[in-house]
Biopython code that builds the backbone (N, CA, C, O; Angstrom):
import numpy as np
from Bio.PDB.StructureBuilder import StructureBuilder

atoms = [
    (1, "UNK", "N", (-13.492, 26.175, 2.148)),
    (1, "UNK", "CA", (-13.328, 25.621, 0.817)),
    (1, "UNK", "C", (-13.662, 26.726, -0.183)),
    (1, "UNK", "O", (-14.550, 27.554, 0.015)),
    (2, "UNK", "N", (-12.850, 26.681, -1.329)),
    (2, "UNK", "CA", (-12.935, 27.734, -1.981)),
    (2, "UNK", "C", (-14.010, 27.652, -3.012)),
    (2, "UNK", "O", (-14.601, 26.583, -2.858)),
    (3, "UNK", "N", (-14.503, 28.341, -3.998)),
    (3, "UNK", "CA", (-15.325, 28.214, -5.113)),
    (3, "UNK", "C", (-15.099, 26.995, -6.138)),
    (3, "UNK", "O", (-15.867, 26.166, -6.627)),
    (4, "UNK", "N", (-13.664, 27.245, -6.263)),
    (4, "UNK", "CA", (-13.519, 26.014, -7.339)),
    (4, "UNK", "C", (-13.658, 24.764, -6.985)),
    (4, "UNK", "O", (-14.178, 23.883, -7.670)),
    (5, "UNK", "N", (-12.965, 24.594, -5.358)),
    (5, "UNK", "CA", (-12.759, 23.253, -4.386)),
    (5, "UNK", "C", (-14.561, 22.824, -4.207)),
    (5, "UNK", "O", (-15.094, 21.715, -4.183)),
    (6, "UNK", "N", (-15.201, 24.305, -4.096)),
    (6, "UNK", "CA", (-16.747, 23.227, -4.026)),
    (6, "UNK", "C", (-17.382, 22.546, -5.532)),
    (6, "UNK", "O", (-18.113, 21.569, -5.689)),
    (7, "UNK", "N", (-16.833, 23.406, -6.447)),
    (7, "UNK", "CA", (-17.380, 22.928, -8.052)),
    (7, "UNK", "C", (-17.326, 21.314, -8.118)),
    (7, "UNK", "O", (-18.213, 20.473, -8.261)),
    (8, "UNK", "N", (-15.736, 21.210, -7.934)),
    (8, "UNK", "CA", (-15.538, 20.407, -7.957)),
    (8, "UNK", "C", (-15.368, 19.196, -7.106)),
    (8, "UNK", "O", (-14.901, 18.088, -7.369)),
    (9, "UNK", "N", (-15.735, 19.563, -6.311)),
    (9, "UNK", "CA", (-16.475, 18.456, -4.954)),
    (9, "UNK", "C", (-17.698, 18.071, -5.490)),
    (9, "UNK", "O", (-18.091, 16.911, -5.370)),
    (10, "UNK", "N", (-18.648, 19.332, -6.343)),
    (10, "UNK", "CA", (-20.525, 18.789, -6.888)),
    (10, "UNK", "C", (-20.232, 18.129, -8.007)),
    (10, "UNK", "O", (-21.176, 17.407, -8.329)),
    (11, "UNK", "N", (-18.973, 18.045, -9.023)),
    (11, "UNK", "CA", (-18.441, 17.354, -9.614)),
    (11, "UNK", "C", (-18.575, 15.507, -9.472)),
    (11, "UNK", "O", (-19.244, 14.524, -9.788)),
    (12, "UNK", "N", (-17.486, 15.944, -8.813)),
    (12, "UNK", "CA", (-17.223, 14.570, -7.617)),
    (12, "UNK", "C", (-18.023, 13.747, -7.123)),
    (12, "UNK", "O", (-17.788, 12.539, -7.109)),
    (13, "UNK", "N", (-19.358, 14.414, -6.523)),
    (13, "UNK", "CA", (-20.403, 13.584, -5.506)),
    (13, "UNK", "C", (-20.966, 12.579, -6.080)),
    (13, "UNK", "O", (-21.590, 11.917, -5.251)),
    (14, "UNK", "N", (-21.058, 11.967, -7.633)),
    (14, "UNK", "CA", (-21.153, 10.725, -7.787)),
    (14, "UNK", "C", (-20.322, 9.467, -7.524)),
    (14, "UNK", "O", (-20.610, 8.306, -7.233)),
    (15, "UNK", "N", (-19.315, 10.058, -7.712)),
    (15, "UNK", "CA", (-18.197, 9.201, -6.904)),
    (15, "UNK", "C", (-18.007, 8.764, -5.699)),
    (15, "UNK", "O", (-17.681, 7.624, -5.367)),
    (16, "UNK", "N", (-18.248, 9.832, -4.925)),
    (16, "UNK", "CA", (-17.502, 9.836, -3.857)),
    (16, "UNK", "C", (-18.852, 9.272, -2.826)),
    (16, "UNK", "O", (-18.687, 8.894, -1.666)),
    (17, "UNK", "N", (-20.277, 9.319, -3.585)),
    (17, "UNK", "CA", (-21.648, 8.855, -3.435)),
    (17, "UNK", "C", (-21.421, 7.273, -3.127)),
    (17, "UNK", "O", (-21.943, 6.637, -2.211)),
    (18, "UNK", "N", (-20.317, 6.685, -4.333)),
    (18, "UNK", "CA", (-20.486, 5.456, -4.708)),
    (18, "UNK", "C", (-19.696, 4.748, -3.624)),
    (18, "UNK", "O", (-20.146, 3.844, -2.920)),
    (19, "UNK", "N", (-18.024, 5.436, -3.540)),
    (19, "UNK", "CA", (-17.599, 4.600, -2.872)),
    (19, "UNK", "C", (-17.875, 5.067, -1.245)),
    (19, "UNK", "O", (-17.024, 4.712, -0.429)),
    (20, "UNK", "N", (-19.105, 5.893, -0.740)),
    (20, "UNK", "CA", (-19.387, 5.454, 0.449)),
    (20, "UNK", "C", (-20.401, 5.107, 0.375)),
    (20, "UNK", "O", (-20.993, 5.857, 1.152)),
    (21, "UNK", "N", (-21.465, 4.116, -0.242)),
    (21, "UNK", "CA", (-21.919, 3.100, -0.595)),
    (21, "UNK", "C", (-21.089, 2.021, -0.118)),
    (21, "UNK", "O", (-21.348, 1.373, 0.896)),
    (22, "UNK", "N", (-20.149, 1.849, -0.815)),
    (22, "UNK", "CA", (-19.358, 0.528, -0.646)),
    (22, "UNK", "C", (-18.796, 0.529, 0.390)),
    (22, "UNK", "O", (-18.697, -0.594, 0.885)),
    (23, "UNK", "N", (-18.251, 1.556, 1.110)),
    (23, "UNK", "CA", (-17.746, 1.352, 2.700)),
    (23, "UNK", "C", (-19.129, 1.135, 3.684)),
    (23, "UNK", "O", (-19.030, 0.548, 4.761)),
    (24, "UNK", "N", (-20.296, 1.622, 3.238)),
    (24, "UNK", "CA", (-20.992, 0.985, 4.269)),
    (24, "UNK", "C", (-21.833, -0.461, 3.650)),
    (24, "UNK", "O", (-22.877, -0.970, 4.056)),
    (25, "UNK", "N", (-20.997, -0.840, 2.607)),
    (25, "UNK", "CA", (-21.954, -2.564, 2.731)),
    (25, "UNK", "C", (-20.670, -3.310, 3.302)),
    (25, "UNK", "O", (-20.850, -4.459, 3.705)),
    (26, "UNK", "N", (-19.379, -2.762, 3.375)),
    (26, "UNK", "CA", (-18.144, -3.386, 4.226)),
    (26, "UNK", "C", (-18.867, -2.842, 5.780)),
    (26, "UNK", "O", (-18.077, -3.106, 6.686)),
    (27, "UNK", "N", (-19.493, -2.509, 6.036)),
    (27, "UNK", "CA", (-19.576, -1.963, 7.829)),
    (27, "UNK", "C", (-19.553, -1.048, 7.997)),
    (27, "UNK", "O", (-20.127, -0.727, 9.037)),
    (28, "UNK", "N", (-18.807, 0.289, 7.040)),
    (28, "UNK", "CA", (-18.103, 1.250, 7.809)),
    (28, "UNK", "C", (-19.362, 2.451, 7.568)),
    (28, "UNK", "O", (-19.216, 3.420, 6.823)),
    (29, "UNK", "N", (-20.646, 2.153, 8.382)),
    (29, "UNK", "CA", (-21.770, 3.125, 8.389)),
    (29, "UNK", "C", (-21.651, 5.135, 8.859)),
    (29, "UNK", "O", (-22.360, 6.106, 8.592)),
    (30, "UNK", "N", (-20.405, 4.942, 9.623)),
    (30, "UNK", "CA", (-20.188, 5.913, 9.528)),
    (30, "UNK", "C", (-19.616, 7.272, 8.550)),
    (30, "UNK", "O", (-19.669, 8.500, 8.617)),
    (31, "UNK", "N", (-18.954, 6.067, 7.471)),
    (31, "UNK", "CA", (-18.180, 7.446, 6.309)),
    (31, "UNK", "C", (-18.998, 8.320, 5.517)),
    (31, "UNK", "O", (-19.814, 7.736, 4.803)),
    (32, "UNK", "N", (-18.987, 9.276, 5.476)),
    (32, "UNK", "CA", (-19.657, 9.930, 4.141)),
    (32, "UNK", "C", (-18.790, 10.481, 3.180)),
    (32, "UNK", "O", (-17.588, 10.263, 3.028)),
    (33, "UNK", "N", (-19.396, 11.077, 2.673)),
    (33, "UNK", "CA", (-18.942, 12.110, 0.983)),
    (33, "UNK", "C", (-18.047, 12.961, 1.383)),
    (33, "UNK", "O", (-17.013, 13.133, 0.738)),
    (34, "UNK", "N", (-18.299, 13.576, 2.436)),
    (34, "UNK", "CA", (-17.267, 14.758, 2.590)),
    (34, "UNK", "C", (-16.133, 14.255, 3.790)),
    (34, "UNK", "O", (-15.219, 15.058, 3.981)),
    (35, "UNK", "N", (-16.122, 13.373, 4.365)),
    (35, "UNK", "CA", (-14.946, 12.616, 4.767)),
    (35, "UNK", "C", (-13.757, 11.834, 3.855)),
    (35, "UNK", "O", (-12.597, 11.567, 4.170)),
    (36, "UNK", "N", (-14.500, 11.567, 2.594)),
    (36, "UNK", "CA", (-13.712, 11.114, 2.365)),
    (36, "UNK", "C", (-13.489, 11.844, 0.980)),
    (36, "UNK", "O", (-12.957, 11.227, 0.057)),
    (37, "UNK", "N", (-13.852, 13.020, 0.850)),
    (37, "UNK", "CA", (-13.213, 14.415, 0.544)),
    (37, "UNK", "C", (-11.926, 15.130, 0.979)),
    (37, "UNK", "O", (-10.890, 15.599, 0.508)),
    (38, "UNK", "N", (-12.489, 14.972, 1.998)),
    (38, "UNK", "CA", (-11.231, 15.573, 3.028)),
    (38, "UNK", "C", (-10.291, 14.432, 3.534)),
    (38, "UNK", "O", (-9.283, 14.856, 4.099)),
    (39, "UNK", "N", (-10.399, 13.166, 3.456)),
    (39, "UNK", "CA", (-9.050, 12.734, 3.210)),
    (39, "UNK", "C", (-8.127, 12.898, 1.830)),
    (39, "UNK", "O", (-6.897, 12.872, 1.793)),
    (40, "UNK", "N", (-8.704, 13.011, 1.117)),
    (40, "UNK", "CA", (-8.157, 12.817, -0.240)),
    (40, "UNK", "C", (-7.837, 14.433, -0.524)),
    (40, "UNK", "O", (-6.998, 14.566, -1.414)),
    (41, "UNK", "N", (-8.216, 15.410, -0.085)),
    (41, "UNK", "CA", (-7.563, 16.735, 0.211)),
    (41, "UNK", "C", (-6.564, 17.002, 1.033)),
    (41, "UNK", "O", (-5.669, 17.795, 0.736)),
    (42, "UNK", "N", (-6.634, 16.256, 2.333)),
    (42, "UNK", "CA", (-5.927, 17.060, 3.407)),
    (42, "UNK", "C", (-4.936, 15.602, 3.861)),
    (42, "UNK", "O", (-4.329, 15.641, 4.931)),
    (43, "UNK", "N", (-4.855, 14.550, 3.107)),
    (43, "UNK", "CA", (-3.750, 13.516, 3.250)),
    (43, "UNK", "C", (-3.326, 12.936, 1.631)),
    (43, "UNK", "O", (-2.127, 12.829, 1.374)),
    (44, "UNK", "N", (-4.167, 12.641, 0.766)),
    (44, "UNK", "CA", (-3.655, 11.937, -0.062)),
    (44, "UNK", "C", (-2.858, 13.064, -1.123)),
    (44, "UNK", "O", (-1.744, 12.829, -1.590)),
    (45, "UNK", "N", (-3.686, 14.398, -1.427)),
    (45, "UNK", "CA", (-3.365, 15.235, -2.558)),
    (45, "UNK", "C", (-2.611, 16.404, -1.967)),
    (45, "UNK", "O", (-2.337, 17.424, -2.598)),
    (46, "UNK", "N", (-2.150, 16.067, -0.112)),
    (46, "UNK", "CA", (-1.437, 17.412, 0.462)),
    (46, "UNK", "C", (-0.658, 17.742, -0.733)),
    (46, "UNK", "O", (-1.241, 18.654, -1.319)),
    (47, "UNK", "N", (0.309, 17.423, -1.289)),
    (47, "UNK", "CA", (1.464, 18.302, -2.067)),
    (47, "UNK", "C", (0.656, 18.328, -3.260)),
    (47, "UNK", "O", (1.292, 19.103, -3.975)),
    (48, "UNK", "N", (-0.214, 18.010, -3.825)),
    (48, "UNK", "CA", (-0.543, 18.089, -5.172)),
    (48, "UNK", "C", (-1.607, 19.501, -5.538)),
    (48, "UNK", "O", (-2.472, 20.043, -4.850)),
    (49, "UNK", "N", (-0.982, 19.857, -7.251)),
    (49, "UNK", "CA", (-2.023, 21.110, -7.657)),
    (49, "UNK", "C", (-3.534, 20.476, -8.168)),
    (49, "UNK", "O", (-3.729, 19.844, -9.207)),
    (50, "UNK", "N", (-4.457, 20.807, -7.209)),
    (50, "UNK", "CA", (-5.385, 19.473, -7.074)),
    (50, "UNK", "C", (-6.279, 20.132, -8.432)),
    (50, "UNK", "O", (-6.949, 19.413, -9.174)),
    (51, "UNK", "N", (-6.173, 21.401, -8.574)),
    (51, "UNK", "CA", (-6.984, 21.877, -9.645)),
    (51, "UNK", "C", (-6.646, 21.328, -11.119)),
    (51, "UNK", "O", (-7.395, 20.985, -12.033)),
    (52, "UNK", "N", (-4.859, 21.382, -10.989)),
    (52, "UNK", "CA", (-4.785, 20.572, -12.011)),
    (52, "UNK", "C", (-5.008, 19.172, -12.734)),
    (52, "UNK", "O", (-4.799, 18.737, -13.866)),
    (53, "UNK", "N", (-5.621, 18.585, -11.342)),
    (53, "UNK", "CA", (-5.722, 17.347, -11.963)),
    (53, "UNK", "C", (-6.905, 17.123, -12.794)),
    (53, "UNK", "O", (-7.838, 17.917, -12.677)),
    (54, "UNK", "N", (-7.007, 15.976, -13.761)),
    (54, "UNK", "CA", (-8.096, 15.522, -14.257)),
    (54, "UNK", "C", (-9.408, 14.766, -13.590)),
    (54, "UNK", "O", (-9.313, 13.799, -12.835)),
    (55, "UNK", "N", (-9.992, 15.054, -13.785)),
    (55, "UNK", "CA", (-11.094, 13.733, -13.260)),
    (55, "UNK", "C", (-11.077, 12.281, -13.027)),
    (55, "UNK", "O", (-11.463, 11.718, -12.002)),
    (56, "UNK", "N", (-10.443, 11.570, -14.404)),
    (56, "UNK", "CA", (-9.995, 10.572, -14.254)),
    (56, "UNK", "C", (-9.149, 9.911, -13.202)),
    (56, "UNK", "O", (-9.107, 8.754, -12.785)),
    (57, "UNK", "N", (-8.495, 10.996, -12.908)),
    (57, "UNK", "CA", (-6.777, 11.200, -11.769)),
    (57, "UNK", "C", (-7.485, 10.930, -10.234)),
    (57, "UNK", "O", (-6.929, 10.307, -9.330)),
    (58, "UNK", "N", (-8.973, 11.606, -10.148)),
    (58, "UNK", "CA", (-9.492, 12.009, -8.673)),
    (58, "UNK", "C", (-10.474, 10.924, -8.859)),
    (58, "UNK", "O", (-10.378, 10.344, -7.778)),
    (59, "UNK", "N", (-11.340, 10.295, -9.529)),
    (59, "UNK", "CA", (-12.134, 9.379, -9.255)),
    (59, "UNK", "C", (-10.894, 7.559, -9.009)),
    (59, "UNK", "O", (-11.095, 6.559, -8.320)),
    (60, "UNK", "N", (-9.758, 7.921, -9.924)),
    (60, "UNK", "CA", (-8.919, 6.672, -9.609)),
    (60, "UNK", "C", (-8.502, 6.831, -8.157)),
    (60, "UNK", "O", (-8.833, 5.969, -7.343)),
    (61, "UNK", "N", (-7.701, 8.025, -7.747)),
    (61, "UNK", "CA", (-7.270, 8.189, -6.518)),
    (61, "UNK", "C", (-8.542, 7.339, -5.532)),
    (61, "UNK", "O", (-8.302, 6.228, -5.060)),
    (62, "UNK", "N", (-9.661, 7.919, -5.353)),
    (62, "UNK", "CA", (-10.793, 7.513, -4.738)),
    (62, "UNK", "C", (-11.483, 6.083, -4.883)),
    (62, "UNK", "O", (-11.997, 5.533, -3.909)),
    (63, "UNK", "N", (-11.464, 5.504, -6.172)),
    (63, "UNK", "CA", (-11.337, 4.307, -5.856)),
    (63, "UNK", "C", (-10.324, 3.046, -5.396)),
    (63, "UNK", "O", (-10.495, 1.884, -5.027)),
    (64, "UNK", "N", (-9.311, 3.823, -5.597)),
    (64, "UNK", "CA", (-8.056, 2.729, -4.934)),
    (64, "UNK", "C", (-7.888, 2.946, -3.570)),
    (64, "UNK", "O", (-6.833, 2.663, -3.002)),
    (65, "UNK", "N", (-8.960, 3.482, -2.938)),
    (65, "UNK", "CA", (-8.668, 4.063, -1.282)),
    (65, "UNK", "C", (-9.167, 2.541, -0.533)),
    (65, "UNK", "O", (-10.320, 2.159, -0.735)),
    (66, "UNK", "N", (-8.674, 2.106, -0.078)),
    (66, "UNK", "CA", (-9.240, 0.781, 1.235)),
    (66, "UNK", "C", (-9.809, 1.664, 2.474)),
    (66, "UNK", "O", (-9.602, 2.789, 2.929)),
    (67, "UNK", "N", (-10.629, 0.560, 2.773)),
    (67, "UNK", "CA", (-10.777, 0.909, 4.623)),
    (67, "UNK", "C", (-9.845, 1.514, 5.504)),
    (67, "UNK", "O", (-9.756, 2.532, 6.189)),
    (68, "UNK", "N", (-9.182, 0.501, 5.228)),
    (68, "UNK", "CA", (-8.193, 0.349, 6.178)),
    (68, "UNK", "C", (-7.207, 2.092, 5.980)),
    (68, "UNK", "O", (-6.799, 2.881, 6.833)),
    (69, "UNK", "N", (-7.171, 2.099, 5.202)),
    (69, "UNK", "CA", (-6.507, 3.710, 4.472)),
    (69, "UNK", "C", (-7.254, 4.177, 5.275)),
    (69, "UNK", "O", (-6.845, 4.123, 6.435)),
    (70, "UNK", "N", (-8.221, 4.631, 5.115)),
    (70, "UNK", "CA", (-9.346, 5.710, 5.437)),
    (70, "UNK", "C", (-9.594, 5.511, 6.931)),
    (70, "UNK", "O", (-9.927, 6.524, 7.546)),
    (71, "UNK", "N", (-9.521, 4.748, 7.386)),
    (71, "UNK", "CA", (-10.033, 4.744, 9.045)),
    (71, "UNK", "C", (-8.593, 4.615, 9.590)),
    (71, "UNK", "O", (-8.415, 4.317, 10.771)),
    (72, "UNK", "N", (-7.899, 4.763, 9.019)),
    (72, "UNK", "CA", (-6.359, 5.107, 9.806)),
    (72, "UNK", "C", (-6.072, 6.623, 9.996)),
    (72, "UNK", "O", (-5.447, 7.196, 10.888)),
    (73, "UNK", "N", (-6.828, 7.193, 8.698)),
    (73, "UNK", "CA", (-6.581, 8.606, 8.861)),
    (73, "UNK", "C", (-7.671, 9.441, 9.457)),
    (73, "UNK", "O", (-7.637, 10.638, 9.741)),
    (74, "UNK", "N", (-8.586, 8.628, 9.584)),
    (74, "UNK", "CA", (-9.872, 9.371, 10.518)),
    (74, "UNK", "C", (-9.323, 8.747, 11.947)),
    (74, "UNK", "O", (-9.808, 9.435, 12.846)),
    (75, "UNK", "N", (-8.771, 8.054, 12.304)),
    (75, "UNK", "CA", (-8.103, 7.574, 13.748)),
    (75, "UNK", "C", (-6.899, 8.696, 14.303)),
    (75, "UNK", "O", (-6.584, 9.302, 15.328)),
    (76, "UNK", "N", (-6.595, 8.572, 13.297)),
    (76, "UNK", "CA", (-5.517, 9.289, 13.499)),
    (76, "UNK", "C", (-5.533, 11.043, 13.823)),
    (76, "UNK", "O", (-4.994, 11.643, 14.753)),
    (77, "UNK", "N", (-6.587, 11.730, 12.372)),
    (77, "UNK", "CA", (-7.350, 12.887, 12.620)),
    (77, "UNK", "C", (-8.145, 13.184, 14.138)),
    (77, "UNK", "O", (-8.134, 14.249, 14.755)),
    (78, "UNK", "N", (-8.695, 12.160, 14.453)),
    (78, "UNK", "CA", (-9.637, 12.464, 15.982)),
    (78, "UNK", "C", (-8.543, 12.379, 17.157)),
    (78, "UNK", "O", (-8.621, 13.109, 18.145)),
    (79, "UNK", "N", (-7.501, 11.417, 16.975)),
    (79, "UNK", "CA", (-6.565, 11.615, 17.771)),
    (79, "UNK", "C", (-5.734, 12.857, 18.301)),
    (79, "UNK", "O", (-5.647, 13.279, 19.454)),
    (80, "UNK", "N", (-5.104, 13.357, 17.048)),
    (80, "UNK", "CA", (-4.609, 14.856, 16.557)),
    (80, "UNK", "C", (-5.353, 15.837, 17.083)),
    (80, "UNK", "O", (-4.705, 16.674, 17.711)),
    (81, "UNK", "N", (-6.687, 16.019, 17.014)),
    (81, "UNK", "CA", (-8.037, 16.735, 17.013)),
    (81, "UNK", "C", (-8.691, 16.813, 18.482)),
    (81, "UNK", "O", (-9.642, 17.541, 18.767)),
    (82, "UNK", "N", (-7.954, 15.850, 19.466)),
    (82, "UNK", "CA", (-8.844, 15.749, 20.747)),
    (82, "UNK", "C", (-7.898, 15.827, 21.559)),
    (82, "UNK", "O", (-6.775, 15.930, 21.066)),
    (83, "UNK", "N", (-8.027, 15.805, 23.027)),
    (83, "UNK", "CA", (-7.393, 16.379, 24.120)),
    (83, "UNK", "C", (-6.708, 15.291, 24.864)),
    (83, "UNK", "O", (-6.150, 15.364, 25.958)),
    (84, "UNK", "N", (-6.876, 14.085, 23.932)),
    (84, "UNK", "CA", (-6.128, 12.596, 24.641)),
    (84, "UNK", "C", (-4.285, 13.158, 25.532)),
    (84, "UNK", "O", (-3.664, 12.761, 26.518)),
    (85, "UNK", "N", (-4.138, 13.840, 24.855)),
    (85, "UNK", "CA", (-2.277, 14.363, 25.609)),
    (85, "UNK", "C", (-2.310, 15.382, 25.853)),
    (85, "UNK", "O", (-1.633, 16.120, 25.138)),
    (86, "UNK", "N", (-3.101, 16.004, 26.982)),
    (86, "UNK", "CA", (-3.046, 16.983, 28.056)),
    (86, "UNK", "C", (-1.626, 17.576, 27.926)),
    (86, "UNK", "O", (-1.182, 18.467, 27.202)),
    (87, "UNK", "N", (-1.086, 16.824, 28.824)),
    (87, "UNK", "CA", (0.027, 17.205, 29.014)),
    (87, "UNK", "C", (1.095, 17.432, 27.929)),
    (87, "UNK", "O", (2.269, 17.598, 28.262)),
    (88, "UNK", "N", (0.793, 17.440, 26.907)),
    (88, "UNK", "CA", (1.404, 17.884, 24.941)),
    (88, "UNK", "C", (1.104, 19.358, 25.205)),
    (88, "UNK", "O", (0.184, 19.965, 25.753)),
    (89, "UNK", "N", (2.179, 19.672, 24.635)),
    (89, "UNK", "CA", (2.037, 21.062, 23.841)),
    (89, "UNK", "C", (1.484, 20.916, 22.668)),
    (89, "UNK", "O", (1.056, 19.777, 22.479)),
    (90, "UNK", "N", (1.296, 21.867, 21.568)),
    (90, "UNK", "CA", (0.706, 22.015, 20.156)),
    (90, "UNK", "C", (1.703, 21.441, 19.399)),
    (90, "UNK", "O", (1.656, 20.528, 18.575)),
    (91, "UNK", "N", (2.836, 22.281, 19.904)),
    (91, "UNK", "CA", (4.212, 21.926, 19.744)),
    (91, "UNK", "C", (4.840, 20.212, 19.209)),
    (91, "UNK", "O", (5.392, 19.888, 18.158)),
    (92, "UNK", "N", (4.526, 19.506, 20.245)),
    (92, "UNK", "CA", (5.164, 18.272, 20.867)),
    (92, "UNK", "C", (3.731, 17.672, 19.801)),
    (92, "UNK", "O", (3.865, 17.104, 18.717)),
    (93, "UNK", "N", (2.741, 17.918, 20.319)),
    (93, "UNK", "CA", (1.453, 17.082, 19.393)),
    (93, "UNK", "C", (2.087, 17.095, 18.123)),
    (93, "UNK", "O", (2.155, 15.982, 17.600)),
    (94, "UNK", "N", (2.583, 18.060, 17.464)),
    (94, "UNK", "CA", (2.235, 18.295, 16.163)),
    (94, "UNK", "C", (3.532, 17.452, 15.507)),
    (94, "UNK", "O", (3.523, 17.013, 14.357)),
    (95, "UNK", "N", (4.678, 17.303, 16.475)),
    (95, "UNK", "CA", (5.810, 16.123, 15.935)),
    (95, "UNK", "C", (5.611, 15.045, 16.448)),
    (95, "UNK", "O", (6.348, 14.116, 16.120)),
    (96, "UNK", "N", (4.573, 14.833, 17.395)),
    (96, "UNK", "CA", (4.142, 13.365, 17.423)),
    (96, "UNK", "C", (3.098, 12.552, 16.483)),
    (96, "UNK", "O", (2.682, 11.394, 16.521)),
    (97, "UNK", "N", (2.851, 13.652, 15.626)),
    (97, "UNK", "CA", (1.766, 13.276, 15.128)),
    (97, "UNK", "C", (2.253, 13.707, 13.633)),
    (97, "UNK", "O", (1.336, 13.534, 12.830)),
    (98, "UNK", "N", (3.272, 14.148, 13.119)),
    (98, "UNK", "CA", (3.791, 14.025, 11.717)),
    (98, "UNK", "C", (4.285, 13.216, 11.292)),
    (98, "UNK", "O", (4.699, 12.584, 12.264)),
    (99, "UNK", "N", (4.670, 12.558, 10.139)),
    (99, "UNK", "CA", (5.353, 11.823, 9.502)),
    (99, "UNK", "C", (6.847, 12.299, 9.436)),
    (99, "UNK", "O", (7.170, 13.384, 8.955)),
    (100, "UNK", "N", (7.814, 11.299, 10.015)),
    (100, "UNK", "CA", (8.721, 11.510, 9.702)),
    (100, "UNK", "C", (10.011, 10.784, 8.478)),
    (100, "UNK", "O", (10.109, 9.569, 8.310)),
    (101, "UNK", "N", (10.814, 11.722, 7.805)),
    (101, "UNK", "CA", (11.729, 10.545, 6.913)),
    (101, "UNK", "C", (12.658, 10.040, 7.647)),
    (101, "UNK", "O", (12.978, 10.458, 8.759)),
    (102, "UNK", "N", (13.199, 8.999, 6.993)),
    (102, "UNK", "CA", (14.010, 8.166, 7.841)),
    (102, "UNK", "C", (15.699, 8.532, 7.254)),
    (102, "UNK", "O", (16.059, 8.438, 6.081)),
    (103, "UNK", "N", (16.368, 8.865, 8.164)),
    (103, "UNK", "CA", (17.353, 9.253, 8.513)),
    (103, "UNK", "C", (18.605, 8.511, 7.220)),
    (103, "UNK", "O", (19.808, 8.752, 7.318)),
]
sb = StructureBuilder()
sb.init_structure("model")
sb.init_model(0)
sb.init_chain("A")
sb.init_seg("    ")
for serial, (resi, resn, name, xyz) in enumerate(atoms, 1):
    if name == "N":
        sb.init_residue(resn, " ", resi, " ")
    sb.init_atom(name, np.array(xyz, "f"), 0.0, 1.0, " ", f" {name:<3s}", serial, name[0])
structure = sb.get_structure()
C-alpha cells in the first residue's frame, strides 16, 4: 500500500471502525477494518481513480456494503487463495474464478 492509500485508510478508520462494529453485532466476529478495506479496494473500486474520490463517495460506498456482499468476496478470495483445485493451473484458476460478460 502506498503512502497516500495508507493516509487515507487513517482517514477512513472511523468508518470502517463503525461498520465492523455492525457486522459483528450481525455475527460476523470475524471482519475487521482492513478486510473490509481491501474489499472495497481490490473488488468494489477495481476500475476506479480511488484517489480521486471524495470522502463522502468512500464512507457511502462502505456503508451500503451488506454481509452478504462482503462474505461472498472473502469466500470467494480464500477460495481463489487456497489449494482447493490441485489439479487447476493458475491459468484455468484464474478463468474460473473471473467474472465473465455475457455474450
Amino acid at each position: 500500500m502506498n503512502q497516500q492509500m495508507k493516509d487515507l485508510y487513517t482517514h477512513m478508520f472511523p468508518a470502517l471502525e463503525s461498520k465492523k462494529n455492525e457486522f459483528h453485532f450481525y455475527g460476523y466476529s470475524v471482519v475487521t477494518e482492513k478486510g473490509l478495506w481491501d474489499y472495497l479496494v481490490e473488488k468494489k473500486w477495481k476500475r476506479k481513480d480511488i484517489a480521486a474520490m471524495r470522502p463522502h463517495e468512500i464512507v457511502q460506498d462502505l456503508f451500503k456494503l451488506s454481509p452478504a456482499q462482503f462474505m461472498t468476496y472473502t469466500q470467494t478470495e480464500a477460495q481463489r487463495n487456497s489449494s482447493a483445485f490441485p489439479e487447476l493451473s493458475e491459468e484455468e484458476r484464474a478463468i474460473l474464478f473471473s467474472p465473465r460478460k455475457a455474450d
